[in-house]
N, C-alpha and C positions, 0 to 999 in steps of 0.2 A: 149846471145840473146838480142837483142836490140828492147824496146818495145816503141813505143811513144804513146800517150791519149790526144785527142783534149779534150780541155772543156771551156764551155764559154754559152752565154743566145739562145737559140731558135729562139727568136723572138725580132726583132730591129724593133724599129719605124724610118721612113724615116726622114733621114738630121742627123738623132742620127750617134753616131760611134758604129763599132762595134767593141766588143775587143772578142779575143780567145787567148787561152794559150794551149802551148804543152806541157805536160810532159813525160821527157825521161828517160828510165830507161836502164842499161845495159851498157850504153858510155857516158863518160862524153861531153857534148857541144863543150870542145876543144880540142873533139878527132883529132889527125894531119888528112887533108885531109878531113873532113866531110864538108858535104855544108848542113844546114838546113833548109826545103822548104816549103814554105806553096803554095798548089795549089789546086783550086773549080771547082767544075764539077756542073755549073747551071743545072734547067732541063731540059732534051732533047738536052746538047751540050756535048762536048766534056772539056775535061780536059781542065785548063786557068791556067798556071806556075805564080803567083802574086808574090813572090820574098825570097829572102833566104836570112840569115843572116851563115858565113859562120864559120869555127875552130877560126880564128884569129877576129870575130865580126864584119868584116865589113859587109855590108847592099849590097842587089842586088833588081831593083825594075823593072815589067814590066813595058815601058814605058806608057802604055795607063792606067797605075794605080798608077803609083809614084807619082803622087800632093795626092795622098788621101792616101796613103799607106806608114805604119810605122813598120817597125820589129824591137824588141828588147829582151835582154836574160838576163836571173840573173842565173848566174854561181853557187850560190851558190843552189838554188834552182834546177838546169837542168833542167829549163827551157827557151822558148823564145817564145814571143808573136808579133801576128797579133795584129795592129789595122788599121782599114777602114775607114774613115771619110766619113760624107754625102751622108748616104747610100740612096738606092732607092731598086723600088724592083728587078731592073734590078742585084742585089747583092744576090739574093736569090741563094743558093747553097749548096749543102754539100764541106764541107771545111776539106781537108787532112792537114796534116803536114807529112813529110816524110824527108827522107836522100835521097831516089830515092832505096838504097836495103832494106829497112823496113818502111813501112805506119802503121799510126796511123787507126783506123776503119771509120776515116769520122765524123763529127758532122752536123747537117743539121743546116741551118740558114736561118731564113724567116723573108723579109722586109715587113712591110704592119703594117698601123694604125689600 
């Protein structure tokens, strides 16, 4: 069974970055065929796909968040990491990581001084 665990700070202050990390247990990162995704559900909208880093490591980014948005993974670890640049509070969300057949529970993340 394949388990992931968002974790990272609560609360960012605006222009700061914000960094999350997944940890996955059950499948290694380069399992063939896995795409790994991070996507936020601000409040009162709908789900927002912000981008995946894929089996073989390459990067996928939505376009209206790729200048600020960076994924990266340490293998050795199993894991891989969001970071947001120049946040705002328009960034406030609970933040998944997922494969798309297994989610992590969500972490909330709140911009504001």
């Amino acid at each position: 069974q394949v388990q992931l665990l968002e974790s990272g700070p609560g609360l960012v202050k605006p222009s700061q970055t914000l960094s999350l990390t997944c940890t996955i247990s059950g499948a290694p990162l380069t399992t063939d065929g896995y795409n790994w995704i991070w996507i936020r559900r601000p409040p009162g909208k709908g789900l927002e796909w912000m981008g995946c880093i894929n089996y073989r490591g390459s990067t996928f980014y939505s376009p209206s968040l790729k200048s600020r948005t960076s994924i990266s993974r340490d293998t050795s670890k199993n894991q891989f990491t969001l970071q947001l640049s120049s946040v705002t509070p328009a960034d406030t969300a609970v933040y998944y990581c997922t494969n798309i057949l297994d989610w992590g529970q969500g972490t909330q993340v709140t911009v504001s001084s």
